[in-house]
C-alpha positions in Angstrom: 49.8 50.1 1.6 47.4 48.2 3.5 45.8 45.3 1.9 42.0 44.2 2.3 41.2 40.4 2.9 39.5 40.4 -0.2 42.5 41.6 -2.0 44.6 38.6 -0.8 42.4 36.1 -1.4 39.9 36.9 -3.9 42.6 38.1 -7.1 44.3 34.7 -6.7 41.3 33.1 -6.2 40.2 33.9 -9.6 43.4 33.3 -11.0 43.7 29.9 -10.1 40.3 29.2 -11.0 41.1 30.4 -14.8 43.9 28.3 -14.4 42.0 25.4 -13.7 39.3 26.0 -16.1 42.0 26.8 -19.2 43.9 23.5 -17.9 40.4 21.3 -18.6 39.8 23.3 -21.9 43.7 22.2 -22.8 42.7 18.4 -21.3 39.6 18.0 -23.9 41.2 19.6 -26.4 44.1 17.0 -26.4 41.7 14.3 -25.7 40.3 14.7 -29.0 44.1 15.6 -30.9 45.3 12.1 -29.6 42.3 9.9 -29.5 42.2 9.7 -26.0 39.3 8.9 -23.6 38.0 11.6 -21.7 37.9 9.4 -18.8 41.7 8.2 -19.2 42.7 11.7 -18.5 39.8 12.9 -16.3 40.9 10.1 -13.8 44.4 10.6 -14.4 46.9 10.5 -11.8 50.7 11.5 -10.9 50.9 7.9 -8.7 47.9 5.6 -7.5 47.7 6.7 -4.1 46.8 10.3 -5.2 43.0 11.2 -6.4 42.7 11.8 -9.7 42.5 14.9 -12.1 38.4 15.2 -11.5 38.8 15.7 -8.1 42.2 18.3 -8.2 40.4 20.9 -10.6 36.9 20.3 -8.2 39.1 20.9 -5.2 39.8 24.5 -6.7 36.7 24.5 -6.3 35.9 23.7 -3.1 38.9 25.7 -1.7 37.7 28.9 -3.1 33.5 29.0 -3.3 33.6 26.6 -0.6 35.4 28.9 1.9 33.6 32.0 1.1 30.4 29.5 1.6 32.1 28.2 4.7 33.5 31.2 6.2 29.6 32.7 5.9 28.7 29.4 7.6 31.4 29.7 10.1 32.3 25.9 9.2 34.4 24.8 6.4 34.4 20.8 5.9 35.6 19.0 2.7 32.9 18.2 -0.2 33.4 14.6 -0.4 30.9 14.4 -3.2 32.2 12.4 -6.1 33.5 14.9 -8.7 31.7 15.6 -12.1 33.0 13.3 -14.8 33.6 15.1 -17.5 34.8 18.4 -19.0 31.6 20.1 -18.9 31.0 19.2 -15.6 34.4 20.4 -14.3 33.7 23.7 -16.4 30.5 24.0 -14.9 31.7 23.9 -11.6 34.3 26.3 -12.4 32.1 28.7 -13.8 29.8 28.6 -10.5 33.2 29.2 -8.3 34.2 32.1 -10.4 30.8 34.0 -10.2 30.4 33.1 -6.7 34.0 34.8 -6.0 33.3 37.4 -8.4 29.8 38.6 -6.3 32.2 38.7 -3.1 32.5 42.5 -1.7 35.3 43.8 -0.1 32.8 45.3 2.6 31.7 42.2 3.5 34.8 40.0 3.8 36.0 43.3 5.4 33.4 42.2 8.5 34.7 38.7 8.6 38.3 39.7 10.1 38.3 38.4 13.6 35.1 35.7 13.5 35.6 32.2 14.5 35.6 29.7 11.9 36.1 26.1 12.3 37.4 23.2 9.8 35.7 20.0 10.3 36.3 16.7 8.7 35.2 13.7 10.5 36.5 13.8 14.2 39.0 16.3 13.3 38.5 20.2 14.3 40.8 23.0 13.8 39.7 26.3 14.7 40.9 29.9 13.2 39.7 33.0 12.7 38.1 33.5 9.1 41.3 35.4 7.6 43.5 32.7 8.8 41.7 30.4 7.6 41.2 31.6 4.4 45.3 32.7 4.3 46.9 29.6 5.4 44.5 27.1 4.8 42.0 27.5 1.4 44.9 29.6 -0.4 47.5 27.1 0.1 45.0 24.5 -0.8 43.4 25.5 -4.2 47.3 26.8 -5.1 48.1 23.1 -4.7 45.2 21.4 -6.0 45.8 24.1 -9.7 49.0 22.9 -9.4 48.9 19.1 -9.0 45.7 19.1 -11.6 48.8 21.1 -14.0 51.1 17.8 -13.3 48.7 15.3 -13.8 48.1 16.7 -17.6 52.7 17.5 -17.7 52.4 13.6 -17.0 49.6 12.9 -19.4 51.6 14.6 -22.0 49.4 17.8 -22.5 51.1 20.6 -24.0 50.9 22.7 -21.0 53.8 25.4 -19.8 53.9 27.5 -16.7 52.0 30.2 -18.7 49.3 27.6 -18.6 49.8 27.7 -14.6 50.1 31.2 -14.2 47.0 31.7 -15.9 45.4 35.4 -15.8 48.3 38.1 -14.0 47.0 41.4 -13.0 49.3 43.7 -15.1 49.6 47.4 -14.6 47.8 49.2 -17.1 48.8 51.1 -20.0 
């Protein structure tokens, strides 16, 4: 069975963005259970030399609107904007990335196989074509940015489990 771009990035995509957006729900929720600042676990972190819980869920973000954005653009570098700074901020930016995805056609993505894309971040360049970018580069990317956003709250002491992770599965129906 042959398998469209937009079916190997776009389901998991979503996925990981629910994920990410049930994860913050989870966060705030807990926040108030224990009496804990919003900020204490917004810029939480597995060890100091790793960004903080703000800026994993707003890479999701950024590694799934951001390369559809990018791969229209034909250059995908890294939003370096400070991340909102609190949970309806990360929510909000969520919600933009999951309509953004979800107005993504299959036709269209469908015409990106083959184009050059390029990933820029200060004097570093790496060129691909758009579904190997999207493939080997984004997916990887918001799958670790999900999951390292899912250890920071493990850490925290959030009551998450892998269900939380695994978030919304495409099931066969019936």
């Amino acid at each position: 069975m042959p398998l469209s771009l937009h079916a190997a990035f776009v389901p998991s995509a979503l996925q990981m963005l629910g994920t990410a957006r049930g994860l913050v729900d989870k966060a705030e929720a807990w926040s108030g259970e224990k009496g804990c600042s919003h900020g204490e676990v917004i810029g939480g972190r597995l060890i100091e030399d790793m960004l903080a819980f703000d800026y994993q869920v707003k890479s999701v973000a950024v590694h799934t609107k951001g390369a559809i954005e990018g791969v229209r653009a034909g250059l995908f570098s890294p939003d370096m904007t400070t991340p909102p700074d609190s949970f309806d901020g990360l929510r909000d930016m969520l919600d933009g990335a999951l309509a953004a995805l979800e107005a993504v056609g299959e036709p269209e993505m469908e015409e990106w196989i083959g184009r050059p894309m390029r990933f820029e971040i200060r004097d570093f360049a790496l060129d691909f074509k758009a579904e190997d970018f999207l493939l080997s580069f984004s997916q990887p990317n918001f799958y670790f940015h999900a999951a390292t956003a899912y250890d920071i709250l493990r850490m925290k002491g959030v009551e998450v489990g892998k269900r939380d992770f695994l978030g919304r599965m495409r099931l066969a129906a019936g």
